[in-house]
C-alpha positions as a Markdown table, in Angstrom:
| # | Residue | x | y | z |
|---|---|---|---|---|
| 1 | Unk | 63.6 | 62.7 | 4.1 |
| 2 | Unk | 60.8 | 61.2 | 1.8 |
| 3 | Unk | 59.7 | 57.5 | 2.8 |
| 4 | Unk | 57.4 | 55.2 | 1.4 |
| 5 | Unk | 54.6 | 53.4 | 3.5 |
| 6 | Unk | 53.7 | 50.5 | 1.4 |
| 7 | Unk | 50.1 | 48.3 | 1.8 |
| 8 | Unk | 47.8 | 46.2 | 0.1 |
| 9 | Unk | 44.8 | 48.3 | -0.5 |
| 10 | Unk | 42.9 | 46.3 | 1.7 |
| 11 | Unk | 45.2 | 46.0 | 4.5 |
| 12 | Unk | 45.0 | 50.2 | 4.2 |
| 13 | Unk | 41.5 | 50.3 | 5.0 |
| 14 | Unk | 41.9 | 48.2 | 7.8 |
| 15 | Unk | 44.9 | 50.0 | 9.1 |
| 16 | Unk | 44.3 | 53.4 | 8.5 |
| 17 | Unk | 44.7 | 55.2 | 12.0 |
| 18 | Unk | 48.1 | 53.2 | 12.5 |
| 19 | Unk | 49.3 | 54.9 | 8.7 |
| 20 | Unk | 48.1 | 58.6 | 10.3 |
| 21 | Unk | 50.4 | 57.3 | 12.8 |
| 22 | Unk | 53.2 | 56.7 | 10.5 |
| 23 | Unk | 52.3 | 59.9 | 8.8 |
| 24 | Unk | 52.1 | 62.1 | 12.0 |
| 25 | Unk | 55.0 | 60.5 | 13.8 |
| 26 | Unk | 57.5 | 61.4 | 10.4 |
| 27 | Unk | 56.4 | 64.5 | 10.3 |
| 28 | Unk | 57.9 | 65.5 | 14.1 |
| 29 | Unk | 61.2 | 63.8 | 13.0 |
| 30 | Unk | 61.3 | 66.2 | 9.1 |
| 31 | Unk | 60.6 | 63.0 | 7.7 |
| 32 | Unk | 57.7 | 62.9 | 4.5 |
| 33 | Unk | 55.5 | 59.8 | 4.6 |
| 34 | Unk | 53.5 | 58.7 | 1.4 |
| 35 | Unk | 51.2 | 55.6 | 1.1 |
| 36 | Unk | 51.9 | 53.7 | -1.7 |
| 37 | Unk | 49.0 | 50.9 | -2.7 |
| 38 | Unk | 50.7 | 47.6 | -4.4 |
| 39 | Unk | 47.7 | 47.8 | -6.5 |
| 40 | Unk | 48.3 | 51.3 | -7.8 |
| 41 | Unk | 52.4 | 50.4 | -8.6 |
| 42 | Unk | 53.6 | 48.6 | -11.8 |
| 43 | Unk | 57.5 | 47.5 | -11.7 |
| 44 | Unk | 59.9 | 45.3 | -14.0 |
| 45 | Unk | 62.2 | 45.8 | -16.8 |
| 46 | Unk | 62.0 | 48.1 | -19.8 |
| 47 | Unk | 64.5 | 48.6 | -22.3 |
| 48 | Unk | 66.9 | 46.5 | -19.9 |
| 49 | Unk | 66.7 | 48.6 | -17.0 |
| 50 | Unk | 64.8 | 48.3 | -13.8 |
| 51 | Unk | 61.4 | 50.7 | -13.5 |
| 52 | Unk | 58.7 | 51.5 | -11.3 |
| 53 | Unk | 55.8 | 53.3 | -11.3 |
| 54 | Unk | 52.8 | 54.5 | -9.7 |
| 55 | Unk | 49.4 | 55.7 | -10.6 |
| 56 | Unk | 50.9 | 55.2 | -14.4 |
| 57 | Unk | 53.3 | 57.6 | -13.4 |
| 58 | Unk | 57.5 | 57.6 | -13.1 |
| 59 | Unk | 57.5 | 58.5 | -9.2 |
| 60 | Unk | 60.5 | 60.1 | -7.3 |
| 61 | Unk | 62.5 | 57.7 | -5.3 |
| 62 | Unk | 62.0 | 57.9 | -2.1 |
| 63 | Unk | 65.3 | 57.6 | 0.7 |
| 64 | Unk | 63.5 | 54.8 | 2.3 |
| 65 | Unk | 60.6 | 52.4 | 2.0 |
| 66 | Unk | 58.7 | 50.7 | 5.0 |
| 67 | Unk | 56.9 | 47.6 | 3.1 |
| 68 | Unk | 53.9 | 46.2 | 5.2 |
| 69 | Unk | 53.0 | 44.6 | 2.5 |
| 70 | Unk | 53.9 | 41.1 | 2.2 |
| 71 | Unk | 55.3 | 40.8 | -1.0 |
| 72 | Unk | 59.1 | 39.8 | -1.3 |
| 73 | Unk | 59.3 | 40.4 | -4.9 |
| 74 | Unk | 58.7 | 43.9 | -4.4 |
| 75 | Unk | 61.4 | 44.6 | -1.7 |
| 76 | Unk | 63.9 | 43.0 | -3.4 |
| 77 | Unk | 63.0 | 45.6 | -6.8 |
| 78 | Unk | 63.2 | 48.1 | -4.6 |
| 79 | Unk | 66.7 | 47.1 | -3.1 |
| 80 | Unk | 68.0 | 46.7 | -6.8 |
| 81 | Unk | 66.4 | 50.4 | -7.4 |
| 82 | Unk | 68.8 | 51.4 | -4.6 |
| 83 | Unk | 65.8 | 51.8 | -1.7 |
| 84 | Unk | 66.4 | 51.2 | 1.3 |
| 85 | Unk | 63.6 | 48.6 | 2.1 |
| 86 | Unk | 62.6 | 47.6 | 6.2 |
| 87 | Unk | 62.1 | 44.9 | 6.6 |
| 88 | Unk | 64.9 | 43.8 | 3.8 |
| 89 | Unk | 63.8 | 41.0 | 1.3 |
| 90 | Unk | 65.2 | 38.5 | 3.6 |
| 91 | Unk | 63.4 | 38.9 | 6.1 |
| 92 | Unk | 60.6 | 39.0 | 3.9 |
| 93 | Unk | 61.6 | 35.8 | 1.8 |
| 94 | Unk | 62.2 | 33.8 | 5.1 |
| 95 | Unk | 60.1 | 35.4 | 7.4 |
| 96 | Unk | 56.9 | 34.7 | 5.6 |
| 97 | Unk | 57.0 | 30.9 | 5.2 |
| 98 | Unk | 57.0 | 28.7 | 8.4 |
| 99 | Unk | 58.7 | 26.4 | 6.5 |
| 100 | Unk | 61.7 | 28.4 | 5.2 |
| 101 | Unk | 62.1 | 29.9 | 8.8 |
| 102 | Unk | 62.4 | 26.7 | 10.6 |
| 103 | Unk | 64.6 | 25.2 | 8.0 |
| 104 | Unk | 67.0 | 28.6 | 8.4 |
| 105 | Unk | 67.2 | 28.7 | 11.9 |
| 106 | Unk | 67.3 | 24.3 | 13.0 |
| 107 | Unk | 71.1 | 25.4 | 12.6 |
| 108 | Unk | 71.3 | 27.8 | 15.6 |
| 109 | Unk | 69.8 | 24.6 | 17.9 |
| 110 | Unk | 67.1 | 27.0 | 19.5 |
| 111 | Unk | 64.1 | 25.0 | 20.4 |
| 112 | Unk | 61.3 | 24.7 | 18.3 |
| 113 | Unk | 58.3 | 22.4 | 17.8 |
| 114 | Unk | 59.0 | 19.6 | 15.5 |
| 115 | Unk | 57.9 | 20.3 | 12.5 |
| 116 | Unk | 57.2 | 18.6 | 8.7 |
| 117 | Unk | 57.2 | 20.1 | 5.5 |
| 118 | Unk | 54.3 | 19.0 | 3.2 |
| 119 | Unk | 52.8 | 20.0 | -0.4 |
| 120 | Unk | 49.3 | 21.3 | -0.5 |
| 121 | Unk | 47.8 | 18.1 | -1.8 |
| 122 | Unk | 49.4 | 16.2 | 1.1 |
| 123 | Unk | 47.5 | 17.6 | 3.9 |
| 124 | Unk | 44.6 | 15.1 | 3.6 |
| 125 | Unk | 46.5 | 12.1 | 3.9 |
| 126 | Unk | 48.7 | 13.6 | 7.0 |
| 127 | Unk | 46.1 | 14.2 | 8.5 |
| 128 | Unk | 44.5 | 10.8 | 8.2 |
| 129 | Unk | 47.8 | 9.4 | 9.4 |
| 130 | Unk | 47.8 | 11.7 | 12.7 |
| 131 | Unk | 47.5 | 9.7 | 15.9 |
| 132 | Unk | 47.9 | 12.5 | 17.8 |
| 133 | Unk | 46.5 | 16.0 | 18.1 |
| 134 | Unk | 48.1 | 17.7 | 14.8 |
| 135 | Unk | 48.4 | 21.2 | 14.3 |
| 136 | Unk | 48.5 | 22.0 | 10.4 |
| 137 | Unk | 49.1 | 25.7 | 9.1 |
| 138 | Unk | 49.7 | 26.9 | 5.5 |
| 139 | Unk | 53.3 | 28.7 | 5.7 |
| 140 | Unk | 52.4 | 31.7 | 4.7 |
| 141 | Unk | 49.1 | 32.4 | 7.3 |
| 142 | Unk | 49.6 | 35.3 | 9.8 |
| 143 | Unk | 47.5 | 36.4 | 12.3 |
| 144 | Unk | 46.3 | 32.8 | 13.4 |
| 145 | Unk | 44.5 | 32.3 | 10.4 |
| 146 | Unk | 45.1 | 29.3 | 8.2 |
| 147 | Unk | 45.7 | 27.2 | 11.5 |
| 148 | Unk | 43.8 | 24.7 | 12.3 |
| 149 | Unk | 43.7 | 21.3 | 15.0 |
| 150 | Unk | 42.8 | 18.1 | 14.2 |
| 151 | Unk | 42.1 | 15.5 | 16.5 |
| 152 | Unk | 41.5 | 12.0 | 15.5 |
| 153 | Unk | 39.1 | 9.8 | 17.0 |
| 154 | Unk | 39.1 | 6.7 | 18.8 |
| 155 | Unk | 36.9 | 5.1 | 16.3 |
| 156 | Unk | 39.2 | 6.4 | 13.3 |
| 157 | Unk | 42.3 | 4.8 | 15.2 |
| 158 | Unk | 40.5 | 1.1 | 15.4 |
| 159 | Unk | 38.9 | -0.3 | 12.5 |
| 160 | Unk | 37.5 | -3.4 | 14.1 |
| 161 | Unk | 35.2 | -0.9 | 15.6 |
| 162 | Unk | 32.0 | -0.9 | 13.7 |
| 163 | Unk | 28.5 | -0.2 | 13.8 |
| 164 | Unk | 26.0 | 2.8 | 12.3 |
| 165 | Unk | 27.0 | 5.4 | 15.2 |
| 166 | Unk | 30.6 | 4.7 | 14.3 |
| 167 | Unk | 29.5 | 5.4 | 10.8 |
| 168 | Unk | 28.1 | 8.8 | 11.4 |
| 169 | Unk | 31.4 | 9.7 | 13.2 |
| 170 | Unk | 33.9 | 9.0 | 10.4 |
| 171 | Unk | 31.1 | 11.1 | 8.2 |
| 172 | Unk | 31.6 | 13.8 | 10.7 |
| 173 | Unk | 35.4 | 13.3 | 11.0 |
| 174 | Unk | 35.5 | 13.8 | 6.7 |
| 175 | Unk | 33.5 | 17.1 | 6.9 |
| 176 | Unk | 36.0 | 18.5 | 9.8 |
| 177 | Unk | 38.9 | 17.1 | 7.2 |
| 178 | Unk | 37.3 | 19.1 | 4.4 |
| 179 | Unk | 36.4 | 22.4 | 6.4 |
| 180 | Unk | 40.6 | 22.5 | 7.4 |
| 181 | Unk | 42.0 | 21.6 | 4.1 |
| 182 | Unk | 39.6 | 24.0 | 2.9 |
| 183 | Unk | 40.8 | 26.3 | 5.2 |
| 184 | Unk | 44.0 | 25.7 | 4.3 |
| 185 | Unk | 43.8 | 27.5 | 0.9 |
| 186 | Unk | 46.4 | 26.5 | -2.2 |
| 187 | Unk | 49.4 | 27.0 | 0.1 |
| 188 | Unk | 52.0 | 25.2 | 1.2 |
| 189 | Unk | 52.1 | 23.5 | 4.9 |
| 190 | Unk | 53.6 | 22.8 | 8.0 |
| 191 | Unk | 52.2 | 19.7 | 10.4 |
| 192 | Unk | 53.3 | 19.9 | 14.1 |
| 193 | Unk | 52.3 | 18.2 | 17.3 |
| 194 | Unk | 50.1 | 20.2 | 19.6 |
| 195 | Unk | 52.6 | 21.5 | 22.0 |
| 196 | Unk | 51.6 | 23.7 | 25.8 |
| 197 | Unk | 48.8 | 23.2 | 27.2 |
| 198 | Unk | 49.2 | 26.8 | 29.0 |
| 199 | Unk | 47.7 | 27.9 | 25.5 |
| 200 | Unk | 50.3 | 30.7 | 25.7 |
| 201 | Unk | 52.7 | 32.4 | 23.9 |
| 202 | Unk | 55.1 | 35.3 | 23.4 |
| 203 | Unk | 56.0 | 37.7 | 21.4 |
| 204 | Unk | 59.0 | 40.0 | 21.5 |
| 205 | Unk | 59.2 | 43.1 | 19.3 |
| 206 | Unk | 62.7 | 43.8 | 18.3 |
| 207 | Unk | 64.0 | 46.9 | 16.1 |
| 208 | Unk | 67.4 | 46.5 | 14.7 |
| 209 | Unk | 69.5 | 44.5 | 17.0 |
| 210 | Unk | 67.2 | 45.5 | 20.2 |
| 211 | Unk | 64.1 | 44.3 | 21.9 |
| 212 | Unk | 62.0 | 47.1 | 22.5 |
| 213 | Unk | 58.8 | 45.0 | 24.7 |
| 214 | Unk | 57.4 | 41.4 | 25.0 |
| 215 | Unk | 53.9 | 40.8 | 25.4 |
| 216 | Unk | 52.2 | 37.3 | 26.8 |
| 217 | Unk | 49.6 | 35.9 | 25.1 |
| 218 | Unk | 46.9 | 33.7 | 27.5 |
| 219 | Unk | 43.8 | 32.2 | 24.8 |
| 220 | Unk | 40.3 | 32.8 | 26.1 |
| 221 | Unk | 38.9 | 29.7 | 24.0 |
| 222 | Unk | 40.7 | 26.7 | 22.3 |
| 223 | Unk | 44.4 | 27.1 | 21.7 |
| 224 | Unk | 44.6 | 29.9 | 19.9 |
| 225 | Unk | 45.8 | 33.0 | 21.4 |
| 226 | Unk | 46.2 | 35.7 | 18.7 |
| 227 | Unk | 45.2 | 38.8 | 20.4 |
| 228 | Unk | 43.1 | 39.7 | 16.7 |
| 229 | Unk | 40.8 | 36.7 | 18.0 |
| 230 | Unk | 40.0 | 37.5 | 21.3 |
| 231 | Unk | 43.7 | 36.6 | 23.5 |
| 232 | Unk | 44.6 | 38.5 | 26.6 |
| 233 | Unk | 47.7 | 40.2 | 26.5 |
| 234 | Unk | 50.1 | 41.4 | 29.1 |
| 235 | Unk | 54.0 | 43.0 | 29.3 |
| 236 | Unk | 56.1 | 40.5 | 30.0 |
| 237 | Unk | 59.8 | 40.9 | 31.3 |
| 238 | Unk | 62.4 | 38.6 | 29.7 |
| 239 | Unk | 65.0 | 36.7 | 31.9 |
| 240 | Unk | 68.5 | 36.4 | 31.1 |
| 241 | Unk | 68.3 | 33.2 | 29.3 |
| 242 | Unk | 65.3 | 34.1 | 27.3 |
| 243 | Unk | 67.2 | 37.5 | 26.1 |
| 244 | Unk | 69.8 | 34.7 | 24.7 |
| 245 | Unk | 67.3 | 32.8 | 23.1 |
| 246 | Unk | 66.0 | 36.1 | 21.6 |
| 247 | Unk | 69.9 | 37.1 | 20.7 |
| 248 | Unk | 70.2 | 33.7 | 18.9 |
| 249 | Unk | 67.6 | 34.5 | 16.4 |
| 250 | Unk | 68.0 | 38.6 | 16.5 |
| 251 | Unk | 71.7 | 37.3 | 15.3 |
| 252 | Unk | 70.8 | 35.7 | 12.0 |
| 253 | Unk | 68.8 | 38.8 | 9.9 |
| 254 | Unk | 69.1 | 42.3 | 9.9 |
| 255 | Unk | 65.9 | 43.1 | 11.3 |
| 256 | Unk | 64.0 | 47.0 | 10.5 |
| 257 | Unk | 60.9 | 45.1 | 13.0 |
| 258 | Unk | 59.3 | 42.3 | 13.5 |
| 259 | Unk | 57.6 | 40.1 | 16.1 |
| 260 | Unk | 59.4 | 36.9 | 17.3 |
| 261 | Unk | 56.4 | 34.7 | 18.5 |
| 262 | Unk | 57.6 | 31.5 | 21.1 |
| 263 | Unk | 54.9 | 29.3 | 22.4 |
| 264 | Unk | 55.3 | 29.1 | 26.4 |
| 265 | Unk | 55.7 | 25.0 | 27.4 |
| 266 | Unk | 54.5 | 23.6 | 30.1 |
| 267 | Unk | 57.1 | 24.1 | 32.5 |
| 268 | Unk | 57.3 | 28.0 | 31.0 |
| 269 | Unk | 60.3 | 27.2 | 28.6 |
| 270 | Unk | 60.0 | 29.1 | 25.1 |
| 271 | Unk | 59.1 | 27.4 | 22.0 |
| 272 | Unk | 59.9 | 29.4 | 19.0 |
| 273 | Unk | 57.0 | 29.3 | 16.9 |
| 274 | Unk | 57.7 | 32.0 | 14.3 |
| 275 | Unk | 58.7 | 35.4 | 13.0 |
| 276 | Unk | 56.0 | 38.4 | 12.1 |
| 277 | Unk | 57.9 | 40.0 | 9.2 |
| 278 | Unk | 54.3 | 43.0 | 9.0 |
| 279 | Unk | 53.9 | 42.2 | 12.8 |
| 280 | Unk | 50.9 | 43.8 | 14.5 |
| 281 | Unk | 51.4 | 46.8 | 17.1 |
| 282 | Unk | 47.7 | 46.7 | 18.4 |
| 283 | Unk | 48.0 | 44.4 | 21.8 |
| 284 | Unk | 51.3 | 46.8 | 22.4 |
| 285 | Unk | 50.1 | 49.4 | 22.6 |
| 286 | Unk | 46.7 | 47.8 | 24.2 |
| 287 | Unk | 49.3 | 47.1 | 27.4 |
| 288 | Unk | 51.4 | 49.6 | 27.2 |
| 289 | Unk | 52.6 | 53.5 | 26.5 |
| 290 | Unk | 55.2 | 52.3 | 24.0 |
| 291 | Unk | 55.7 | 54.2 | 20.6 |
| 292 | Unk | 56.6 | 51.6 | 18.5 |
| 293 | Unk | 56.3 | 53.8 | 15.2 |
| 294 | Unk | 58.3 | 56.5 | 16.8 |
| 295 | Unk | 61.2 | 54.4 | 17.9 |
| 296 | Unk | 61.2 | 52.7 | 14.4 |
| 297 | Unk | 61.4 | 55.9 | 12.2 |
| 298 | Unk | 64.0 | 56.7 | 14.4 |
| 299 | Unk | 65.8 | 53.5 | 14.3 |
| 300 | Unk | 65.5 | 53.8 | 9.9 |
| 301 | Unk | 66.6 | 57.4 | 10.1 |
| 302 | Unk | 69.6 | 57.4 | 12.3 |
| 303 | Unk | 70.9 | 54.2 | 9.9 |
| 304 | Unk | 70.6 | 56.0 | 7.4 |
| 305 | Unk | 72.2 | 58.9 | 8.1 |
């Protein structure tokens, strides 16, 4: 079998052991994997027919692709091309805007942090609004980037309060505005309450229809606690009702893999907080001897076959 390992040239630098990984682990299973650079493909229609190429080249089809490239477009070309794309392009459509992801899943009444859907241009004046500590994110962040809190001030809640050290606070509260909605970058956004003040979460890697591990996330500083920015991590062992929470959502895609991230509340419940469509594998294998890569081309190969 031929497969395509698909990244942004960047991303490729960055992640260069874990595609020797991909490359390696194909290889004990007779399966051929290439890495393919976004940058280096060209796609569309010519002469009313569907084409790709690579390098300025026609390139072979491959039996399967494995996109870790965020880029829906591009899956769904290569499902109309008749490639087998993990993760699908609906998992990548949905999967990589908060928004669309809580709007698709509110129906299956799994709890999640209440949330409001805002244009770019509307963050400022949210924001001013907020009375309470506000998380605000750009829907299409990962990694904890684009995430930002914002806690308004006493003094920016009252204003009979006056005087020149009140002054030099709202001056300071407008630069802290400007650093986030610069921050925030010409995406879209979702504005939530700050919710757990474990500063917690979870995330369950699932292949397929089964969750393979679930790792707790504890923050070292502020709320945060993305393992890429400094989070401890530990296994985790799911109860019975947080495998039906995990079912609930596992139940609406057709998942290659991804991580489903909850945020742990203060009496331990799960929060669902989002899905990593081009999820991570570091703090996995950081805790344990788990061979994620192994158990997916396996997973892809014995679907296919």
């Amino acid at each position: 079998m031929k497969a395509w390992l698909i990244y942004y040239k960047e991303s490729a630098i960055y992640n260069e052991a874990y595609i020797n990984f991909y490359v390696e682990e194909g290889n004990k299973l007779g399966i051929e994997v290439k890495l393919i650079l976004v940058e280096d493909l060209e796609f569309g229609v010519k002469e009313n027919k569907l084409f790709i190429r690579y390098q300025g080249e026609i390139i072979t089809k491959p039996d399967f692709a494995i996109c870790r490239a965020i880029y829906p477009l591009l899956s769904k070309h290569l499902e109309y091309m008749g490639i087998p794309t993990f993760n699908n392009s609906f998992v990548a459509e949905i999967c990589n805007d908060k928004a669309k992801t809580y709007q698709y899943l509110a129906k299956t009444g799994i709890r999640m942090v209440d949330t409001s859907f805002h244009q770019n241009a509307q963050g400022r004046d949210v924001l001013i609004k907020a009375v309470k500590p506000t998380v605000i994110k750009s829907v299409d962040g990962h990694g904890g980037k684009q995430v930002f809190l914002y806690e308004p001030k006493l003094e920016e809640l009252n204003p009979n309060m006056a005087g020149t050290a009140n002054s030099t606070k709202h001056q300071n509260s407008d630069l802290e505005l400007d650093k986030i909605i610069q921050g925030l970058g010409t995406s879209d956004l979702v504005v939530q309450p700050l919710t757990g003040s474990r500063h917690q979460d979870l995330r369950v890697y699932v292949i397929g229809k089964e969750v393979q591990a679930a790792v707790l996330r504890t923050a070292k500083n502020g709320f945060k606690s993305n393992f890429s920015l400094g989070g401890e991590v530990e296994l985790y062992t799911l109860s019975e009702v947080e495998k039906g929470i995990v079912n609930t959502i596992v139940d609406q895609f057709e998942f290659g893999l991804v991580g489903i991230d909850f945020i742990i509340g203060d009496n331990g419940e799960l929060i669902f907080n989002e899905i990593e469509d081009v999820v991570g594998s570091r703090m996995l294998y950081q805790c344990s001897d788990i061979n994620i890569v192994k158990k997916y081309l396996e997973y892809i190969a014995k679907r296919l076959s």
